[in-house]
C-alpha positions as CSV (number, residue, x, y, z in Angstrom):
1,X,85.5,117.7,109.6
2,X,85.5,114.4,111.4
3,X,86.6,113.6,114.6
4,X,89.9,113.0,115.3
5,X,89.4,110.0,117.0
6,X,87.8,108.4,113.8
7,X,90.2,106.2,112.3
8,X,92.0,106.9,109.1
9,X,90.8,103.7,106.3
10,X,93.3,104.7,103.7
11,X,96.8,104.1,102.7
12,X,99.3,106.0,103.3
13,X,100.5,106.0,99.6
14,X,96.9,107.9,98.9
15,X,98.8,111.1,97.8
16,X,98.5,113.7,95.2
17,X,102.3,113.4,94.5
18,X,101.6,109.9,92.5
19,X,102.9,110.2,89.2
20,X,102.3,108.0,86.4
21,X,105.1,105.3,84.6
22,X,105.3,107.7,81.4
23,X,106.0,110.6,83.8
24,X,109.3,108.6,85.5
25,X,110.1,107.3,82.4
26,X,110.1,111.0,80.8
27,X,111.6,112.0,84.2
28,X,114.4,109.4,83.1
29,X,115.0,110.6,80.0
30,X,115.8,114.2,80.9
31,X,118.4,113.3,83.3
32,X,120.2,111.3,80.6
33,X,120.0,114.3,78.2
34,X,121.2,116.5,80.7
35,X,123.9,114.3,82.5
36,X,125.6,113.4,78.8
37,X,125.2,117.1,78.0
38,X,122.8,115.5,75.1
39,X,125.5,113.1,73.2
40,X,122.7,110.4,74.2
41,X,118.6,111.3,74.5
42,X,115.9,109.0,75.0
43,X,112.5,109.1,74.1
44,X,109.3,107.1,75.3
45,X,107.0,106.2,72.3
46,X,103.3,104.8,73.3
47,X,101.3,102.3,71.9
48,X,97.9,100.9,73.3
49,X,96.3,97.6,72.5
50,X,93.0,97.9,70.7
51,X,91.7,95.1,72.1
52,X,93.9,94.2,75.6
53,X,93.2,97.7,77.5
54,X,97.1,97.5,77.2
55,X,99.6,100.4,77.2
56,X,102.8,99.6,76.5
57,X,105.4,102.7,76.5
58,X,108.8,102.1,75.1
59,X,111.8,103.9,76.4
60,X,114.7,103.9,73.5
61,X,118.5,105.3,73.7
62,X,119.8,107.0,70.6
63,X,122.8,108.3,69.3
64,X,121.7,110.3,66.6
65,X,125.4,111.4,65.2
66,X,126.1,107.8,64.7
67,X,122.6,106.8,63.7
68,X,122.4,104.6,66.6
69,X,118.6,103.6,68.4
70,X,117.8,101.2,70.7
71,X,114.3,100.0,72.8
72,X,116.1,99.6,76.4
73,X,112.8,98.6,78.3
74,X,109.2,98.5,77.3
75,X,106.4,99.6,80.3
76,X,103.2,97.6,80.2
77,X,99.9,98.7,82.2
78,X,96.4,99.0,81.6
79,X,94.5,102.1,80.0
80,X,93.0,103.4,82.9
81,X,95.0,101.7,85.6
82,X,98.8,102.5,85.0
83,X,99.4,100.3,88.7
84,X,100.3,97.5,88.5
85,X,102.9,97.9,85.8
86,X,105.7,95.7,84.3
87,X,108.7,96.4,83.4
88,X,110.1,94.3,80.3
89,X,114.5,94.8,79.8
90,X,117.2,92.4,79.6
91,X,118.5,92.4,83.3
92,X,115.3,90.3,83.9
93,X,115.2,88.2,82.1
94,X,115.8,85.0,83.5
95,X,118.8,82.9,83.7
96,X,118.0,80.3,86.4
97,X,120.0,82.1,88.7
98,X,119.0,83.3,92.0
99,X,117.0,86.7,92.0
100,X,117.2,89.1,95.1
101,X,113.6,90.9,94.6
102,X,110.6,88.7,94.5
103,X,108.9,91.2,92.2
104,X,110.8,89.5,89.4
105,X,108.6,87.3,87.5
106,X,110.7,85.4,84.0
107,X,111.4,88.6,82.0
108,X,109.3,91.6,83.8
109,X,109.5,92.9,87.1
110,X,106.3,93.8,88.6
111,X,105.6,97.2,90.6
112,X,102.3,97.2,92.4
113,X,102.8,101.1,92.9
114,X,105.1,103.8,92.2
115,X,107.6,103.4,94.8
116,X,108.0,100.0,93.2
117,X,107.9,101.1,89.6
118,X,110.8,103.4,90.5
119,X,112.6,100.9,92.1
120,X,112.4,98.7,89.2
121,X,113.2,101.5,86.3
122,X,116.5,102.2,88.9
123,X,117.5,98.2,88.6
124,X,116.7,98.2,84.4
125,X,119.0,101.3,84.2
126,X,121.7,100.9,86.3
127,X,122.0,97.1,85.0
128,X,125.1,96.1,83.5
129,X,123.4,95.6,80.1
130,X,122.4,99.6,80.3
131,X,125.5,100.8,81.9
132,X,127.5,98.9,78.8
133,X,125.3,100.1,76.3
134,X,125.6,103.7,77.5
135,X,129.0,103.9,77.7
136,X,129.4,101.9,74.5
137,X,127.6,104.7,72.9
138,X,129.5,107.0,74.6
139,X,132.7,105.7,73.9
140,X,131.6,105.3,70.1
141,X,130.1,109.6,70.1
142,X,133.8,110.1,71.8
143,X,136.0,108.6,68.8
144,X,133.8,111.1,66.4
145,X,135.6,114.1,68.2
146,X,138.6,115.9,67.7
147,X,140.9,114.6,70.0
148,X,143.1,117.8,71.9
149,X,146.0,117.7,74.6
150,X,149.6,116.4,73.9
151,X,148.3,112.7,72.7
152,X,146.0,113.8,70.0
């Protein structure tokens, strides 16, 4: 064991709780499952680039009862590498208006680690073009059911 007056050369964020972007983004899709008590699912399809070194995961909303899909956000990172990562969905893409979070780069935001990829999957899905979406298809699954109480 080394000293303990040897300094420590490594980051902090050296840690064996790292988890990958497909692991958030699966992560993400459970919690929409569970917190529209499944009316709404997601899933994460992968592709990789035969000749980039490119992953590129896609996270899509569907509404299967209404025949409903949608690719919210695409995740790009390298093969081997999954940091840095960028995060492709409509909330960044840009308008020429001012941006808060220098990560934000055109039409991806850019996570150097996890803490940033989580920070940036928390922006794409509580955007206003997910949060419309979502309760677009919600609204939509809602008009399918048989309506009960005195107004019905």
């Amino acid at each position: 064991m080394p000293p303990s007056n040897e300094p420590d050369f490594w980051p902090k964020e050296i840690a064996l709780k790292v988890v990958s972007p497909k692991v958030n983004l699966t992560a993400a899709a459970t919690q929409l499952q569970a917190r529209t008590k499944g009316v709404l699912a997601a899933d994460i399809f992968e592709e990789a680039g035969r000749s980039s070194g490119e992953v590129t995961l896609k996270f899509t909303i569907r509404a299967v009862p209404i025949g409903y899909r949608e690719d919210v956000l695409f995740v790009h990172h390298g093969q081997q590498q999954v940091y840095p990562a960028q995060i492709e969905a409509a909330c960044f893409f840009y308008d020429g208006s001012f941006h808060n979070d220098s990560r934000v780069k055109e039409t991806m935001y850019s996570a150097s680690d996890q803490d940033d990829f989580v920070r940036g999957l928390t922006m794409a899905l509580h955007s206003v073009e997910t949060t419309s979406l979502l309760q677009s298809l919600v609204a939509r699954m809602n008009e399918l059911r048989p309506q009960s109480g005195p107004n019905a």
